[in-house]
BADO-807917 format. One record per atom (N, C-alpha, C, O): residue number from 1; residue in three letters; atom name; y, x, z. Coordinates in Angstrom, 3 decimals. Layout:
(NUM ALA CA (Y X Z))
...
// end
This chain:
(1 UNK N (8.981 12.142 1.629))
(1 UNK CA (8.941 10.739 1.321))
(1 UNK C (10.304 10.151 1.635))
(1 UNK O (10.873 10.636 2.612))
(2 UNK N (10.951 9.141 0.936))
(2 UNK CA (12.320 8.890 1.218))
(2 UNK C (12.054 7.075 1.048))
(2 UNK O (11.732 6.611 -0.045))
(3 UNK N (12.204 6.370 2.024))
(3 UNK CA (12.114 5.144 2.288))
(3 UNK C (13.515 4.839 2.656))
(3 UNK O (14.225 5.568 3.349))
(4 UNK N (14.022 3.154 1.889))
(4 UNK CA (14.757 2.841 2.490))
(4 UNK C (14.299 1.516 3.551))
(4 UNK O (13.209 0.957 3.429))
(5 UNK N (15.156 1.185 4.430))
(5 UNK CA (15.127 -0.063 5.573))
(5 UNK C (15.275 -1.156 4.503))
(5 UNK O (15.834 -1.232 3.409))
(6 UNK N (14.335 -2.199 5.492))
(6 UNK CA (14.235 -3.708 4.658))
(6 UNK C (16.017 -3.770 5.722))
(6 UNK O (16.574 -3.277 6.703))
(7 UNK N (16.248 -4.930 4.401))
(7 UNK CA (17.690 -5.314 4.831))
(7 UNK C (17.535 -7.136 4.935))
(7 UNK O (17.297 -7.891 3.992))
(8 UNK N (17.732 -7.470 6.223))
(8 UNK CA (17.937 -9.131 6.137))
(8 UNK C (19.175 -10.058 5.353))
(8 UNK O (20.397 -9.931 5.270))
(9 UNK N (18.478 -10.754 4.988))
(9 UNK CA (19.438 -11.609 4.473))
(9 UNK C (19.679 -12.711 4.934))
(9 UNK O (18.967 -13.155 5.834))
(10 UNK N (20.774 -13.447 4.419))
(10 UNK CA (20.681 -15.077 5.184))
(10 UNK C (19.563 -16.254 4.775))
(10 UNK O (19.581 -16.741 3.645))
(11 UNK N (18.891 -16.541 5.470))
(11 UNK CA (18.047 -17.872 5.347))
(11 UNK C (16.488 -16.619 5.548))
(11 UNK O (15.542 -16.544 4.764))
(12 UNK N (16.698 -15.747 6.899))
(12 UNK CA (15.018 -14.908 6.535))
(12 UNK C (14.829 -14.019 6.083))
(12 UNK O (14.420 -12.987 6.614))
(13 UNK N (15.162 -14.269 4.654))
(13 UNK CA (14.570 -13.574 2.897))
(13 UNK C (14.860 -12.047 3.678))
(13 UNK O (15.818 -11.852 4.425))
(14 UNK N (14.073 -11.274 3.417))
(14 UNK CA (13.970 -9.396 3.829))
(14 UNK C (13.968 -9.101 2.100))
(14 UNK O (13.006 -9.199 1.338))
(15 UNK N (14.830 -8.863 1.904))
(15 UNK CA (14.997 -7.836 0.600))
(15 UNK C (14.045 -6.890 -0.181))
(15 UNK O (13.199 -6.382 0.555))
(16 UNK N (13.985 -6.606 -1.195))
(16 UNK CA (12.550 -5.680 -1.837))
(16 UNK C (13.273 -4.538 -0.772))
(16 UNK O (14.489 -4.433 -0.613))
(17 UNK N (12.311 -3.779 -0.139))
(17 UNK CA (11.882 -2.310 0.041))
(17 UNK C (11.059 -1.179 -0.996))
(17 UNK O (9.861 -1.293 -1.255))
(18 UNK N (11.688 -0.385 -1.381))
(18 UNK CA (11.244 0.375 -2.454))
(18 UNK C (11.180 1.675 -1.930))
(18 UNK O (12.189 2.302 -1.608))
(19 UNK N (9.813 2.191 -1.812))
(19 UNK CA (9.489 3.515 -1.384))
(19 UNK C (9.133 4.552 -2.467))
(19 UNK O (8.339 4.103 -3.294))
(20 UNK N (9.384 5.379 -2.598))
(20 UNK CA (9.365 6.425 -3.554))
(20 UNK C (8.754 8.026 -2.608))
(20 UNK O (9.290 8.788 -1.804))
(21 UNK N (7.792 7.970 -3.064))
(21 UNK CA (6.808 9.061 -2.858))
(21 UNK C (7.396 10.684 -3.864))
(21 UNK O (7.161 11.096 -5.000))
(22 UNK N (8.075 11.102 -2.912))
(22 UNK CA (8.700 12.714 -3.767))
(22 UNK C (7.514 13.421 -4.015))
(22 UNK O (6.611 13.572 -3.192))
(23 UNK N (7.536 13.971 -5.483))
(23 UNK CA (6.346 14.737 -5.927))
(23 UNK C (6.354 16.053 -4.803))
(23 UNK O (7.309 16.811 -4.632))
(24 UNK N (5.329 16.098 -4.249))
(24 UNK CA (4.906 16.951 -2.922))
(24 UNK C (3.599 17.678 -3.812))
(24 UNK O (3.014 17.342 -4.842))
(25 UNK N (3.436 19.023 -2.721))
(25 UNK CA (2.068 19.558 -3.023))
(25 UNK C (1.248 19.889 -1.747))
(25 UNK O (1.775 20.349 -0.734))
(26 UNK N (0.346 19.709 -1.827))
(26 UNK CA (-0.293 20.227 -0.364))
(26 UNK C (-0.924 21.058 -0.394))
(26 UNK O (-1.085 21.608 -1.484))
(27 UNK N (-1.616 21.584 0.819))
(27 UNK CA (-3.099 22.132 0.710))
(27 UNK C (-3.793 21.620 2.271))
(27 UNK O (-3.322 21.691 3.406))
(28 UNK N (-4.817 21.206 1.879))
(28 UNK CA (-5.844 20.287 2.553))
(28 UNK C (-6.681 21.345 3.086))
(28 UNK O (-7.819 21.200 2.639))
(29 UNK N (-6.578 22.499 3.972))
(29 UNK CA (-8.102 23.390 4.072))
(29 UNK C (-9.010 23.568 3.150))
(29 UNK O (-8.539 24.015 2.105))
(30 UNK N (-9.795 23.441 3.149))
(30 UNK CA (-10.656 23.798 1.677))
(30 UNK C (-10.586 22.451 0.352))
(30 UNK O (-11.538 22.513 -0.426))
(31 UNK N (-9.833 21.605 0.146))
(31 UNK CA (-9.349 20.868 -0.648))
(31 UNK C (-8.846 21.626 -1.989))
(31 UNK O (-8.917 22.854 -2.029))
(32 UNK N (-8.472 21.085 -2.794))
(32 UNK CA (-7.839 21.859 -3.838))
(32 UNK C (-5.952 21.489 -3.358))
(32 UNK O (-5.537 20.826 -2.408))
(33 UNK N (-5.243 22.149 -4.337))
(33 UNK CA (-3.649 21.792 -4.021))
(33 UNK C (-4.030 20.707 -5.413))
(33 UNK O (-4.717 20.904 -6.415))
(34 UNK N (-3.014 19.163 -4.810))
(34 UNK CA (-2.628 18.383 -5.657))
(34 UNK C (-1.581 17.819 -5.719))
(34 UNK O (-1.545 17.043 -4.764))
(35 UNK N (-0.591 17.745 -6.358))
(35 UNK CA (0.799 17.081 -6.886))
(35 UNK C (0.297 15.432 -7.029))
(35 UNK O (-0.713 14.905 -7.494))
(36 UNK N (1.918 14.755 -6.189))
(36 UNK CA (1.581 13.177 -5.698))
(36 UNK C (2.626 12.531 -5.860))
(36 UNK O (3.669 12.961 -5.367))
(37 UNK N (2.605 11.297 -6.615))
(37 UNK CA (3.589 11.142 -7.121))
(37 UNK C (3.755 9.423 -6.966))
(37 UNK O (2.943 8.747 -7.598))
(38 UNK N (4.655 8.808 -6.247))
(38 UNK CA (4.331 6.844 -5.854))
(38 UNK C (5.158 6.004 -5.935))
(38 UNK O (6.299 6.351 -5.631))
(39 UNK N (4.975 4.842 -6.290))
(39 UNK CA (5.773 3.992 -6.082))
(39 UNK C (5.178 2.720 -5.241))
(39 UNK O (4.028 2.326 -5.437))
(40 UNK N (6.143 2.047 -4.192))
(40 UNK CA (5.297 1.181 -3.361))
(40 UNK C (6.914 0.027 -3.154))
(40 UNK O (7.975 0.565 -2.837))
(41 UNK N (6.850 -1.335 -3.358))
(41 UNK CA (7.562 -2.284 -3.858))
(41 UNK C (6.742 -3.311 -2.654))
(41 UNK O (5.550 -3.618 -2.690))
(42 UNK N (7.967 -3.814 -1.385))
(42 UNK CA (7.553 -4.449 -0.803))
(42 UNK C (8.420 -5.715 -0.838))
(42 UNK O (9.466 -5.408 -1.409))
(43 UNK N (8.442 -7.445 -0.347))
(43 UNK CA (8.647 -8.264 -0.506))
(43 UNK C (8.259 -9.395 0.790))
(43 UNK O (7.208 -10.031 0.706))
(44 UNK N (8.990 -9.547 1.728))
(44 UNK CA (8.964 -10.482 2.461))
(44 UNK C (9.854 -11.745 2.946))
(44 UNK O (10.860 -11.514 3.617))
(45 UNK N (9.575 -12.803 2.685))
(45 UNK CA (9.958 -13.661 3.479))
(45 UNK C (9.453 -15.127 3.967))
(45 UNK O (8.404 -15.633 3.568))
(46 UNK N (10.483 -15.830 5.025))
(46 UNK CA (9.972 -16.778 5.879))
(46 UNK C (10.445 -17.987 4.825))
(46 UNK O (11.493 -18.290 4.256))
(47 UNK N (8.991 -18.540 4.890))
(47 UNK CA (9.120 -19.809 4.493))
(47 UNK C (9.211 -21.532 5.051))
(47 UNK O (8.274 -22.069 5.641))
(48 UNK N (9.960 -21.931 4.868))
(48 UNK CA (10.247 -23.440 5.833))
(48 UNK C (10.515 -22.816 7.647))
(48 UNK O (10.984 -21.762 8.077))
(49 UNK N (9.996 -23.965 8.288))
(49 UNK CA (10.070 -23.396 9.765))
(49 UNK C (8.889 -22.313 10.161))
(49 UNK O (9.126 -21.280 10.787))
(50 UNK N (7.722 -22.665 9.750))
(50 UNK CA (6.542 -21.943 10.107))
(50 UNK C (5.607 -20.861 9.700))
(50 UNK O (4.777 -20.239 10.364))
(51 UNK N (5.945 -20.788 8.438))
(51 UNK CA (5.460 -19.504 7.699))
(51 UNK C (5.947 -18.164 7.489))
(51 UNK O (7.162 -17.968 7.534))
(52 UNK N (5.103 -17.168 7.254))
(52 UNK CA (6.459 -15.889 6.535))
(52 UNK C (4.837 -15.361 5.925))
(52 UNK O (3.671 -15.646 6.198))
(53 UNK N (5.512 -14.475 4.992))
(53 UNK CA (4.662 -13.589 4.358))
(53 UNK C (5.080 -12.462 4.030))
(53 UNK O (6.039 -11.950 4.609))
(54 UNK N (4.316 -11.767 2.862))
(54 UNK CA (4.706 -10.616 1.921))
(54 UNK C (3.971 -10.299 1.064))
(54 UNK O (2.770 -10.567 1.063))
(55 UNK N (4.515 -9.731 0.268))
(55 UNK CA (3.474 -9.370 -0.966))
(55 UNK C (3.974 -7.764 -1.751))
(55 UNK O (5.025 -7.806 -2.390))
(56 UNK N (3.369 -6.674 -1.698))
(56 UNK CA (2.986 -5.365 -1.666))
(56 UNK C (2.633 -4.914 -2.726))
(56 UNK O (1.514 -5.336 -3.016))
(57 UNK N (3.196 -4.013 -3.723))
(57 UNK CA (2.537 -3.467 -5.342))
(57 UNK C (3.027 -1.943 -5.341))
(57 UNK O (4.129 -1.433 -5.143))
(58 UNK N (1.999 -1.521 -5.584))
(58 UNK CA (2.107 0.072 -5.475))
(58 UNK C (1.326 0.653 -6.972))
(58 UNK O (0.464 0.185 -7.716))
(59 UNK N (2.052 1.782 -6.952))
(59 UNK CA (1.843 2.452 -8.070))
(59 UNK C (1.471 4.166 -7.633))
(59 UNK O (2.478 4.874 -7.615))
(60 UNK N (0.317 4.790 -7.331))
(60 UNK CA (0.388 6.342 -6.909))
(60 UNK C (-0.373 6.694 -8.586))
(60 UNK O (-0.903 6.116 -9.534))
(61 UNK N (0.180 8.565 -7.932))
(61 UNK CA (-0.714 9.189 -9.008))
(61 UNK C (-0.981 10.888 -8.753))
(61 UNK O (-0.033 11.662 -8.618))
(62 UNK N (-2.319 11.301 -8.715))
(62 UNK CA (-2.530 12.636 -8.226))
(62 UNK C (-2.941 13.696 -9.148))
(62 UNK O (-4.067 13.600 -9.635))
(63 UNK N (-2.217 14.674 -9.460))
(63 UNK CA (-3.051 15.377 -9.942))
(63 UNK C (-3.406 16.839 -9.507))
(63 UNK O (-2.510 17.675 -9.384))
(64 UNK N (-4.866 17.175 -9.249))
(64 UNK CA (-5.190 18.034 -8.611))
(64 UNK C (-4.963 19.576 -10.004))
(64 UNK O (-5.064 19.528 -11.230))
(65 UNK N (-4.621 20.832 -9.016))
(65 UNK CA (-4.016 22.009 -9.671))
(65 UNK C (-5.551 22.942 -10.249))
(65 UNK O (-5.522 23.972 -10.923))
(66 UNK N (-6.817 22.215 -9.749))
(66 UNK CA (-7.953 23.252 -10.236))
(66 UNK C (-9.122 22.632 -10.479))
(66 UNK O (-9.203 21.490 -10.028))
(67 UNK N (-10.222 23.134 -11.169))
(67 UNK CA (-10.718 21.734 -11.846))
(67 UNK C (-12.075 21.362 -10.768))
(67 UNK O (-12.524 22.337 -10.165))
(68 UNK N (-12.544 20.401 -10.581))
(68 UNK CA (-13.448 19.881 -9.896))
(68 UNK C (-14.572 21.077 -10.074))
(68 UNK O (-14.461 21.875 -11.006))
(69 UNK N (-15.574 21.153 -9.205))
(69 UNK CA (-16.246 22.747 -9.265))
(69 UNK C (-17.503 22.111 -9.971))
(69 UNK O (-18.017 22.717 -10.911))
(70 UNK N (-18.125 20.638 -9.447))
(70 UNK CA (-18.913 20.113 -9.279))
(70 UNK C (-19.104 19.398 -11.124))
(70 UNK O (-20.166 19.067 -11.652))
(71 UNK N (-17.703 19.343 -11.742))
(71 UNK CA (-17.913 18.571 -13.236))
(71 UNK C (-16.929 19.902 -14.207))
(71 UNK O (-16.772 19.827 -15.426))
(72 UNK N (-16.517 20.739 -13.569))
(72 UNK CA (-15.886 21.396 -14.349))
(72 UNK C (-14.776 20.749 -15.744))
(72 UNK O (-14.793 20.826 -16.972))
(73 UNK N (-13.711 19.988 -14.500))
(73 UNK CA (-13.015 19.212 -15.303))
(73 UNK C (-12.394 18.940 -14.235))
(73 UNK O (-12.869 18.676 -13.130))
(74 UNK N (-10.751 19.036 -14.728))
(74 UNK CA (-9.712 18.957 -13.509))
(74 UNK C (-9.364 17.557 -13.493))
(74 UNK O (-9.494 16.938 -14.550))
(75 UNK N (-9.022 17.071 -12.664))
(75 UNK CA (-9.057 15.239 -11.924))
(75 UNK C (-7.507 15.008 -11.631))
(75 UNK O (-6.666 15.386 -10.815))
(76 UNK N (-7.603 14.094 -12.865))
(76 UNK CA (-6.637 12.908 -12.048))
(76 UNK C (-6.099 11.858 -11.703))
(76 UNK O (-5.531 11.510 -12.738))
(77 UNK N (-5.875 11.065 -10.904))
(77 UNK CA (-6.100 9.772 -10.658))
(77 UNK C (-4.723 9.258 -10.903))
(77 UNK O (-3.614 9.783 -10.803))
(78 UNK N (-5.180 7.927 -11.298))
(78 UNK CA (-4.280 6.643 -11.221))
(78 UNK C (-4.535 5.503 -10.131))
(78 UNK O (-5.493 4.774 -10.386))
(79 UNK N (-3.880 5.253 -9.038))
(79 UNK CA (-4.046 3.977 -8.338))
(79 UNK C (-3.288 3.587 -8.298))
(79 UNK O (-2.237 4.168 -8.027))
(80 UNK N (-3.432 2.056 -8.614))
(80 UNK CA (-2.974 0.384 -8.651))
(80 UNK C (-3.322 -0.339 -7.626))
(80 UNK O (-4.505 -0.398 -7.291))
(81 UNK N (-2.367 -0.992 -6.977))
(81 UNK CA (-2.512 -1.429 -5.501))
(81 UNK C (-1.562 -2.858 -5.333))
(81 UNK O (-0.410 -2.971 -5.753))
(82 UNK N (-2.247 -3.781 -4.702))
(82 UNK CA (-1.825 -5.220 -4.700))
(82 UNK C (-1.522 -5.516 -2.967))
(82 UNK O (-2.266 -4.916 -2.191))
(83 UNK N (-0.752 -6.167 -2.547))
(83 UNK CA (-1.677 -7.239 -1.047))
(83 UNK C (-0.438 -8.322 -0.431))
(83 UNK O (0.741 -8.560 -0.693))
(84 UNK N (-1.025 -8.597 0.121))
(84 UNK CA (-0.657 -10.353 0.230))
(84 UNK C (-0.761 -10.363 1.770))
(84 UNK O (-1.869 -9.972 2.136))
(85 UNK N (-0.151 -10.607 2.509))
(85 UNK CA (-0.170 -11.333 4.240))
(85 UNK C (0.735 -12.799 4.313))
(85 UNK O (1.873 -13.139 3.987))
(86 UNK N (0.054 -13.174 4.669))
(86 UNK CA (-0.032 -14.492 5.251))
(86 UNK C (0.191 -15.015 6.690))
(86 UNK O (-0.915 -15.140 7.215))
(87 UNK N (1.220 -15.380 7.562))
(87 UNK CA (1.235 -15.937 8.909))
(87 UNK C (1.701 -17.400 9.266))
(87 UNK O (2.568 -17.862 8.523))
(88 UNK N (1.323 -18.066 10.131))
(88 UNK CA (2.139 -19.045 10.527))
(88 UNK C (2.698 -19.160 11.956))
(88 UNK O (1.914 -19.872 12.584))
(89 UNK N (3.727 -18.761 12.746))
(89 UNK CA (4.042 -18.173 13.223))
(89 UNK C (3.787 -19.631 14.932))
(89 UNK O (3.918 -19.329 16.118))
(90 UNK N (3.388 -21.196 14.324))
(90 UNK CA (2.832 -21.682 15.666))
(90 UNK C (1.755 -21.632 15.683))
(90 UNK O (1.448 -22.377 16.613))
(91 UNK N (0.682 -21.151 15.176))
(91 UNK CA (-0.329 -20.521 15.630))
(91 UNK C (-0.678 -19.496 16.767))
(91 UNK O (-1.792 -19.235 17.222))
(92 UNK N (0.636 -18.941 17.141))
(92 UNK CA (0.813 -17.819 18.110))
(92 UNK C (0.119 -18.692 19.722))
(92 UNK O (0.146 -19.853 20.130))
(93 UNK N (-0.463 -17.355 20.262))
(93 UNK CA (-1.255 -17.614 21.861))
(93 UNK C (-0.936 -16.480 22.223))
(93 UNK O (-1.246 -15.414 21.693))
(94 UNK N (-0.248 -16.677 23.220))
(94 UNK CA (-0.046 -15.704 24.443))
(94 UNK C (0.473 -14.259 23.667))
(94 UNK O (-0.171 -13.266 23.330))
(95 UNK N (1.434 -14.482 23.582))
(95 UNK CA (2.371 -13.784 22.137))
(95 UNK C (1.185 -12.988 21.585))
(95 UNK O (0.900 -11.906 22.100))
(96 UNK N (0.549 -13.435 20.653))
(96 UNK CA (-0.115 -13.147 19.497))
(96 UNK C (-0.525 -14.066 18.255))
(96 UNK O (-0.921 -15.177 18.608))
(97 UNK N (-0.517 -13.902 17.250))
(97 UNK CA (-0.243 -14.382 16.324))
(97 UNK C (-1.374 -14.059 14.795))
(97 UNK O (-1.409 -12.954 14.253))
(98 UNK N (-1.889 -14.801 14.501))
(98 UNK CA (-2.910 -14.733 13.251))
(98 UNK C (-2.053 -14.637 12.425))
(98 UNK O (-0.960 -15.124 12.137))
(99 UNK N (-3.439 -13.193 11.752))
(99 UNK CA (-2.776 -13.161 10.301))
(99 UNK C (-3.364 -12.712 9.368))
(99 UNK O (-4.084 -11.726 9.520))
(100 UNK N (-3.186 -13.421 7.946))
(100 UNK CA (-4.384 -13.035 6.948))
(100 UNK C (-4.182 -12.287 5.881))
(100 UNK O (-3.067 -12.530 5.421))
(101 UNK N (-4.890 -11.293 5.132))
(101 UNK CA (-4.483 -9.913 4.307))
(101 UNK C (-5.255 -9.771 3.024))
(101 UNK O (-6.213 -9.002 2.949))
(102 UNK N (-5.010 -10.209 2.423))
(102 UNK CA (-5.706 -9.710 1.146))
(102 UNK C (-5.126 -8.551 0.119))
(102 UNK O (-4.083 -8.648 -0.528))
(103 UNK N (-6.102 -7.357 0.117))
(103 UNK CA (-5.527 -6.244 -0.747))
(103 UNK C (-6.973 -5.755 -1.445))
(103 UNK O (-8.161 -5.695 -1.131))
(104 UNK N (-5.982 -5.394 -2.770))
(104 UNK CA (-6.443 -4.890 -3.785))
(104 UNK C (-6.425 -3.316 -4.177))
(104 UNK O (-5.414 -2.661 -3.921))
(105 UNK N (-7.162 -2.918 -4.585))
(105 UNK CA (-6.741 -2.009 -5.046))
(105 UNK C (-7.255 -0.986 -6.482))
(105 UNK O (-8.433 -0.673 -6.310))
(106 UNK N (-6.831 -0.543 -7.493))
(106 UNK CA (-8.176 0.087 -8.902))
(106 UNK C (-7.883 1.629 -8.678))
(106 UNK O (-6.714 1.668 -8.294))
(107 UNK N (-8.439 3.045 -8.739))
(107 UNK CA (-8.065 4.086 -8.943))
(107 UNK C (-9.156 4.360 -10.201))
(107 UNK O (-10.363 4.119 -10.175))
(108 UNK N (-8.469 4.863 -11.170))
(108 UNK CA (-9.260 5.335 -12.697))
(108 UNK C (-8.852 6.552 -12.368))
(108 UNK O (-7.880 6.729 -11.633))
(109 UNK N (-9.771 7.807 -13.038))
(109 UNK CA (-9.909 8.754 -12.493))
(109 UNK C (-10.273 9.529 -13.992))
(109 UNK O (-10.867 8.868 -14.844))
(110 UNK N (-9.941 10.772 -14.239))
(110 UNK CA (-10.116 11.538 -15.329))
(110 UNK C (-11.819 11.713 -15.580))
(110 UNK O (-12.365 11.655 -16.682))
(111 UNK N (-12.697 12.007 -13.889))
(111 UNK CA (-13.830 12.178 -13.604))
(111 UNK C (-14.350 10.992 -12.779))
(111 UNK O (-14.045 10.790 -11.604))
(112 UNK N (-15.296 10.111 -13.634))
(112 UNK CA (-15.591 8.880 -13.573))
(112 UNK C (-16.307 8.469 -11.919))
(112 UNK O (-16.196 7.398 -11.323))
(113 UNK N (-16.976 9.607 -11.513))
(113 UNK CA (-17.723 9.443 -10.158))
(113 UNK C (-16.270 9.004 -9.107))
(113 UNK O (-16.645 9.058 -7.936))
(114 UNK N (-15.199 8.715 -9.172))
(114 UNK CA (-14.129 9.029 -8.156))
(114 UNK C (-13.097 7.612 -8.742))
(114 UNK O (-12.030 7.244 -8.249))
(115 UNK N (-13.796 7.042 -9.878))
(115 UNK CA (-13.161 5.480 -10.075))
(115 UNK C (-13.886 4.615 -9.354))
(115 UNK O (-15.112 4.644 -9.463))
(116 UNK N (-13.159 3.555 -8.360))
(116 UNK CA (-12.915 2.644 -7.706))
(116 UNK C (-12.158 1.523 -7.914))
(116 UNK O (-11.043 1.468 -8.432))
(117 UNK N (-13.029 0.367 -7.349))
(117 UNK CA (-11.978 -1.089 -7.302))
(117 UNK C (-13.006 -1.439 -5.914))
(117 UNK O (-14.193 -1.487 -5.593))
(118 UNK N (-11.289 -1.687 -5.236))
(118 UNK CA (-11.451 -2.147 -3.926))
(118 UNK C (-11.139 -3.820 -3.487))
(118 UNK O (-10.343 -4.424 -4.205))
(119 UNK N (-11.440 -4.171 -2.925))
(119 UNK CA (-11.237 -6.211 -2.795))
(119 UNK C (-11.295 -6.027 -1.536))
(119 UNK O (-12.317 -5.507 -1.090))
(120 UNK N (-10.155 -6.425 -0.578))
(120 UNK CA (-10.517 -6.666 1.228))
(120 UNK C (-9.926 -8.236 1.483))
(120 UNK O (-9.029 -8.635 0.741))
(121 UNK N (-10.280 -8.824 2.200))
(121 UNK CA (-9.783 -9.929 2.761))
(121 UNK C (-9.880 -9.263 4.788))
(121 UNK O (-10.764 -8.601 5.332))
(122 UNK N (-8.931 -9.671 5.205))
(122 UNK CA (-8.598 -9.210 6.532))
(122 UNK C (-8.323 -10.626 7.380))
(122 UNK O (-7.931 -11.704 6.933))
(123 UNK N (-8.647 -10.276 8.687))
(123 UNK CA (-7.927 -11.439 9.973))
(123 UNK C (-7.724 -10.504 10.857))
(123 UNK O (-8.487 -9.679 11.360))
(124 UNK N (-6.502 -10.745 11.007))
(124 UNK CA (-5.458 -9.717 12.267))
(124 UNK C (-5.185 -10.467 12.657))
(124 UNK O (-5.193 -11.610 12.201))
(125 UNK N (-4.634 -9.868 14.243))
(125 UNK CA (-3.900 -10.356 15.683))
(125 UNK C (-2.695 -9.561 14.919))
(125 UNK O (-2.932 -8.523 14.302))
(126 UNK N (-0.918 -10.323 15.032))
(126 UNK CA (-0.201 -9.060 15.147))
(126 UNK C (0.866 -9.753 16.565))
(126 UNK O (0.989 -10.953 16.811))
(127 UNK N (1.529 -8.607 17.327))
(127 UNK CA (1.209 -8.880 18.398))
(127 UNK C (3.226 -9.362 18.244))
(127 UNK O (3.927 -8.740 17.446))
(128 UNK N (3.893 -10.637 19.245))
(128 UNK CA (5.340 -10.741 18.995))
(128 UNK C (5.884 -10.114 19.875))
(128 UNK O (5.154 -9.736 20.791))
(129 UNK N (7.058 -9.836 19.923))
(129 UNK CA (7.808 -9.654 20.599))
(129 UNK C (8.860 -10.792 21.417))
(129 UNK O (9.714 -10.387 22.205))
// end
């Protein structure tokens, strides 16, 4: 996996972070071997005095090397991935700090039992320094 560092800028603004997932292969113990392949596009910054956020879009894709035993048909997925955090940073108690998460996510799948759409809404503590 080859990530680069968010880079600050003046006035806050954290620069896109762009992660790139190197096509890898594994083997999982009794799993099949699957080739993985991603893109993940991150985006943060502070808004006015009291806010900051980010917002998160990812792109993966798997494809497994042998075919499902169970449909006799080899699988492979597409996932699409969204999310959103939310803070306001005087909200903080006793250096901790609320914070709210909404992520998305669709995987379509060659073999239909293994397509998903995911919806989370989250409330986190994240803790300051």
């Amino acid at each position: 996996m080859v990530a680069r560092p968010v880079h600050l800028a003046p006035h806050g603004v954290r620069l896109a972070d762009a992660r790139r997932n190197a096509r890898a292969r594994e083997r999982r113990g009794a799993q099949p071997e699957l080739e993985v392949a991603g893109l993940s596009l991150d985006y943060a910054a502070d808004f006015g005095e009291d806010w900051s956020g980010s917002v998160r879009l990812g792109l993966n894709a798997a494809r497994f090397d042998e075919a499902d035993a169970a449909f006799l048909a080899r699988r492979d997925d597409c996932t699409r991935s969204a999310g959103l955090t939310l803070s306001r940073r005087v909200l903080s108690w006793e250096g901790n700090q609320p914070v709210l998460m909404l992520d998305w996510s669709r995987t379509d799948s060659t073999i239909p039992l293994y397509d998903r759409k995911l919806l989370s809404v989250r409330i986190g503590l994240r803790r300051l320094f």
